[in-house]
N, C-alpha and C positions, 0 to 999 in steps of 0.2 A: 774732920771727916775727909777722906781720898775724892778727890774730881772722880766723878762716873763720866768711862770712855764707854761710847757705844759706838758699832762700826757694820757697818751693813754688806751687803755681798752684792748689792746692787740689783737684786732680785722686784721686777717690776712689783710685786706681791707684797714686801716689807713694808709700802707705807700703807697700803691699803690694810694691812692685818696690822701694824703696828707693831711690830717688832724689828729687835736687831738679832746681825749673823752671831755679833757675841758682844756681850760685855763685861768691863772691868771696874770694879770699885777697889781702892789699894791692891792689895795682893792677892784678890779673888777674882777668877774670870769665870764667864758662864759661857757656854756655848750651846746655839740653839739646836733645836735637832733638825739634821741635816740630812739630808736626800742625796741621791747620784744623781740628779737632774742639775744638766750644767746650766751654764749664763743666758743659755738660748732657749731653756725650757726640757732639750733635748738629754733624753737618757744614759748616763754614761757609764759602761760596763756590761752590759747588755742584759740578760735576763739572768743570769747567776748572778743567785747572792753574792757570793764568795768576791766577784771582780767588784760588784757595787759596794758593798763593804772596804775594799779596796782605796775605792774611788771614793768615799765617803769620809772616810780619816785622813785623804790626804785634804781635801777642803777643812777639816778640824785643823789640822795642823795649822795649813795655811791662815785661818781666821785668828788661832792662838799666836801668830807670828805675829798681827797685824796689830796686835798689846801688847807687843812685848815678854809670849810668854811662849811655851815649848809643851809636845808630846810630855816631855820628862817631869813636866808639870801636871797633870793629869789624874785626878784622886778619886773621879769619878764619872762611872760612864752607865749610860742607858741607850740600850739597844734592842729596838721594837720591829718584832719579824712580822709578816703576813703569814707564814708561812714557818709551824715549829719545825716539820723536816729540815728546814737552813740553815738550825742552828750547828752543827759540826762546820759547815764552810766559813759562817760569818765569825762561828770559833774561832777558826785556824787563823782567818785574816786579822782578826783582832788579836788575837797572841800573838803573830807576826808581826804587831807593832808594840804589842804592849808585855811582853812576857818577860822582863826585866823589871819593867817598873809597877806592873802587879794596880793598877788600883782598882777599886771597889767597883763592881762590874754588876747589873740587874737584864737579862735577857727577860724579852714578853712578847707572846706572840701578839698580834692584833688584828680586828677583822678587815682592814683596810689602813692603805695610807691614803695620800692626795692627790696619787694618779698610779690605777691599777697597775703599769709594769713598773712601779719599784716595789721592792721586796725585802729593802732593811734601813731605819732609819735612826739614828746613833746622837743622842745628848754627851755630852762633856763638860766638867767641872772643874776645874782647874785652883792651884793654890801656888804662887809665888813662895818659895822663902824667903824669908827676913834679910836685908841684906843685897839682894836681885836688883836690879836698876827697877824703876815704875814706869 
């Protein structure tokens, strides 16, 4: 069995909730769902979806870099709106990163996230091919 890497965002909240920002077992990564709320707690993109969305996949990315792994790795995603009207903007921003590599995508509105002004919050699942460094 592959070492499990797990790696944090440094998010004061991680050890109290007990989780990581993402983890890797071999050629599988998980990414947690993730918020526009930067390092400081503070909101980033402001009250559109569409910028938080933005702002959200580029912390994906970021967290996929930090295993060695990439966007273009990416097989599946889940993205929880507060709000269905959002979904064309948080559309657009997600196919602005993903409409090439197409993967398995679940939009759901929901009655709240963990601090009323975000407004979209995005899981990622990730797969290495055979072959990839680890």
């Amino acid at each position: 069995m592959s070492a499990r890497v797990n790696v944090g965002s440094g998010a004061p909240w991680e050890p109290v909730v007990g989780y990581s920002r993402v983890v890797r077992v071999g050629n599988q990564v998980w990414v947690a769902g993730t918020t526009a709320a930067g390092p400081d707690g503070g909101l980033r993109g402001g009250a559109d979806a569409g910028a938080q969305t933005t702002t959200v996949l580029a912390k994906i990315a970021s967290a996929l870099e930090s295993v060695g792994a990439s966007l273009a790795h990416v097989v599946r995603t889940r993205i929880y709106v507060t709000d269905i009207a959002d979904w064309e903007a948080v559309g657009r921003a997600h196919g602005d990163v993903f409409r090439d590599i197409r993967p398995a995508c679940t939009l759901l509105a929901v009655a709240r996230l963990i601090a009323p002004e975000l407004r979209v919050e995005i899981e990622a699942d990730a797969v290495i091919p055979d072959g990839e460094p680890r």
